[in-house]
N, C-alpha and C positions, 0 to 999 in steps of 0.2 A: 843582771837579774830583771830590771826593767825592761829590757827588751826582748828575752823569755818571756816575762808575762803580755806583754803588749803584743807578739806574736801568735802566743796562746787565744788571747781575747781574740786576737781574727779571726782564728782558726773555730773557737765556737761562733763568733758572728756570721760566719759561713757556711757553717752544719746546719743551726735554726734557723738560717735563711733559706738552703735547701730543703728542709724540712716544709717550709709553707709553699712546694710545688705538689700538685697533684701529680700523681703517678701518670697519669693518664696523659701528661704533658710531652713524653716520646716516645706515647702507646698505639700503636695504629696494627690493628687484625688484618691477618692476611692468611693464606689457603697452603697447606703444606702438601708435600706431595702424596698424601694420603687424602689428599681435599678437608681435612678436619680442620676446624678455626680455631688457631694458635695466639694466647697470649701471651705477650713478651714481657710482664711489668715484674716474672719473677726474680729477673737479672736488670742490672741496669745498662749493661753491656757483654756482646758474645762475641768472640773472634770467627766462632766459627756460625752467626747469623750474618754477621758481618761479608765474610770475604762468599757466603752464599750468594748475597745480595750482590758482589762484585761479581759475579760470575751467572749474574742473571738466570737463579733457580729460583729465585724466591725475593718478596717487598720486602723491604728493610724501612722498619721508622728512622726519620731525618733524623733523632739525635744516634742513634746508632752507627749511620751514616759520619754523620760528622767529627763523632767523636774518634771515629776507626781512620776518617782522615786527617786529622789533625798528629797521626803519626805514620801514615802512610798515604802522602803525597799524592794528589790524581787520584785518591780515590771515588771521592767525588764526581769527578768528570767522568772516568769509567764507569759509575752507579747508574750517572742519568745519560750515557750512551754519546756523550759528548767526547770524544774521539780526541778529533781533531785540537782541541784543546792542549791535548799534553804536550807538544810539544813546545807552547806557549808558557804551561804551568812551568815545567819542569827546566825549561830555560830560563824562565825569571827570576826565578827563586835559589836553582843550582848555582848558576851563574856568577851572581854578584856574590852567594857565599862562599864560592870557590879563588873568586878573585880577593873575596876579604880577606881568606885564609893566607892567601897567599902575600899581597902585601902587607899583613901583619907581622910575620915572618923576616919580611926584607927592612924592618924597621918602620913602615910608615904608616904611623897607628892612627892618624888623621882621617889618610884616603880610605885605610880601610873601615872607620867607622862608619862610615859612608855607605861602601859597599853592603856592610853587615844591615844597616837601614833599609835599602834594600831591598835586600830579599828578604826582611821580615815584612815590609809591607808587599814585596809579591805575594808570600805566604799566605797575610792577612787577606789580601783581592780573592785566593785564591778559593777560600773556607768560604768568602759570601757569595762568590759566583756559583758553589755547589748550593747551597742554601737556598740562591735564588732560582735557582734552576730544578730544583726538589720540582717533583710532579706532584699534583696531590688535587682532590674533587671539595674536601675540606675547606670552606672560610671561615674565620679567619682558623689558620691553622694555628694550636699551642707550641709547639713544635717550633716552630717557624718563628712564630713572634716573639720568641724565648733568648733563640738564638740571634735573630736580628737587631735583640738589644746587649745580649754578648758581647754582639762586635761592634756593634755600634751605637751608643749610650741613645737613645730618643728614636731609634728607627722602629721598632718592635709599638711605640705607641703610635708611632706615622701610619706603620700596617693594618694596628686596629681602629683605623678613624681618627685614633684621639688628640689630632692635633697642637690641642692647647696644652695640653701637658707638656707636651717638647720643653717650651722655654722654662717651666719650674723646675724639670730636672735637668738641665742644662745647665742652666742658673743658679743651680746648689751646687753641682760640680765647678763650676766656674769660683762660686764663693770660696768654695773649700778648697782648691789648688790656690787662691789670691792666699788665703790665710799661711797655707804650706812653706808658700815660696816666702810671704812677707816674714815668719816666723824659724825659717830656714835662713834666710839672710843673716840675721839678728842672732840665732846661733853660731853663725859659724864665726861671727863679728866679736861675741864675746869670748868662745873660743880660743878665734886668736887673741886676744887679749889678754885672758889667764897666761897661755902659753906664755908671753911677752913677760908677763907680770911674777911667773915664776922659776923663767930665766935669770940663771946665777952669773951665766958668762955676759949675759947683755943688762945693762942699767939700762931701766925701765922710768919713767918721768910720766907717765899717764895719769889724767886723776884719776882713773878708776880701780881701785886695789883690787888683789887678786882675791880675797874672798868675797866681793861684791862682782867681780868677771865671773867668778864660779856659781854663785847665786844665780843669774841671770843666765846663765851658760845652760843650768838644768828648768829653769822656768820654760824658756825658749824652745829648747828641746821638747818639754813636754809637751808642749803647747804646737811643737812641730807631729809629731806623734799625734796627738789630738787632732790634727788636720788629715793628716793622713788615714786617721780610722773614719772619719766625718768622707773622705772621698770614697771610701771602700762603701760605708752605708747609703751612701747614695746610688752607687751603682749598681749596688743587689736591688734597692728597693725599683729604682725603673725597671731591674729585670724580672720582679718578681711582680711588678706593675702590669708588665707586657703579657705574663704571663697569666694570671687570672684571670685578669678583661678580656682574653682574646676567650674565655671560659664564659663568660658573662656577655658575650655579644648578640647572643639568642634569650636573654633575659625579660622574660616579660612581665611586667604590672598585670593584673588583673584590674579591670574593671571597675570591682565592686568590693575594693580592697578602700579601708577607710579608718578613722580614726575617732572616734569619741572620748567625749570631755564632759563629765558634769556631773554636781556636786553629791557628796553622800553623806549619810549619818552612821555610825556605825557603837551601836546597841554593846558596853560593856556585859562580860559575864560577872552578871549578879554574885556569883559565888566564889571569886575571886579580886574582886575589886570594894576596896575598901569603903571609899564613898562613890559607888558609880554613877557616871554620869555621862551623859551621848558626847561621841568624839567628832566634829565637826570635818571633812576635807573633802578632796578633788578625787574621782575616778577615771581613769584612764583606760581604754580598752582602744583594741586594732582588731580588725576583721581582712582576713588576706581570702 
């Protein structure tokens, strides 16, 4: 039941994180073959905008793109007219999962885990080399900086400038895998410990009994879980990071935007106030 709900809780911390993207973040107009300008923000994806765009009838927004290749392979590279490529993609990636397949089969689940790594990091090369290769007249693109922090947690704020951010969201991912792992240890430590402690066929000599291994067994755990949602919310919030700012890059201050401060009296009504008398304090006003 705990891990139902704990599953659940991702699953809305993922909806209201998608929820604070603007539509507009893998909206890009483009001219149908009637010349009239078409927006796409009705659907969040089309098979059949999709494989248009592969077939070079019509511009297709990068998440469109992306998302169409992220289950058909080389789509990407056929999008942005990069050819030559497939046979790179499709070998690095087929490849080693063919070979994984294969010596998983023969018993040896080492080499192939190996393999299987892989060609999920071909896979992964293969999603930012389309990404990066996107055409586009747009800077900084939303699109783009959404997805560059998809794949890659700090790249999306590298693209819009904002350098200094990198190392606080890094440094929160870092904190919160340190906690996972130190908190994962320690579970599985008292774990086995109960186990030992409520072993009938093994005599057990531990000082630590088994309803204080189990105690600890579910603290650990929670506190493991709790690191693990602590790394999820880190990782929406740089992508949701990426994604605003690259919105806010043409943001400008006015000039003659300002702030006022100074003191007020403000006059009770007579016909409501018992014994009235002037309310002394600060007013604050902005002028944008």
């Amino acid at each position: 039941m705990k891990r139902l709900l704990f599953l659940l809780l991702m699953v809305l911390v993922a909806v209201n994180a998608s929820a604070q993207f603007r539509s507009e973040a893998f909206q890009q107009q483009y001219n149908d073959d009637n010349n009239t300008i078409k927006d796409s923000t009705d659907v969040m994806f089309s098979f059949k905008e999709y494989f248009a765009g592969l077939g070079h009838k019509q511009d297709i927004k990068i998440g469109t793109m992306f998302a169409g290749s992220m289950i058909f392979v080389g789509g990407e590279q056929i999008y942005n007219k990069q050819y030559w490529k497939l046979p790179l993609v499709y070998g690095a990636t087929l490849g080693p999962l063919g070979a994984g397949i294969y010596l998983n089969t023969q018993g040896r689940h080492e080499a192939a885990k190996y393999c299987f790594i892989g060609a999920g990091v071909a896979y992964w090369a293969t999603l930012m080399d389309g990404v990066i290769s996107y055409k586009s007249d747009v800077y900084p693109l939303a699109g783009r900086a959404t997805l560059y922090s998809l794949l890659l947690p700090g790249l999306g704020q590298a693209y819009n400038g904002e350098f200094w951010k990198i190392p606080i969201y890094l440094g929160g991912l870092g904190a919160a895998y340190y906690f996972y792992d130190t908190n994962n240890i320690n579970y599985q430590r008292y774990r086995r410990i109960y186990k030992e402690a409520t072993n009938k066929e093994v005599q057990y000599t531990g000082p630590i009994t088994s309803e204080q291994a189990l105690y600890y067994r579910d603290v650990f755990r929670r506190y493991r879980d709790y690191s693990i949602l602590a790394i999820a919310l880190v990782y929406l919030l740089q992508v949701i990071d990426a994604n605003v700012f690259s919105y806010m890059h043409d943001f400008e201050i006015v000039d003659d935007m300002a702030m006022t401060v100074k003191p007020s009296v403000m006059m009770p009504d007579t016909q409501l106030a018992f014994n009235p008398s002037p309310a002394f304090g600060i007013s604050v006003g902005f002028k944008f």
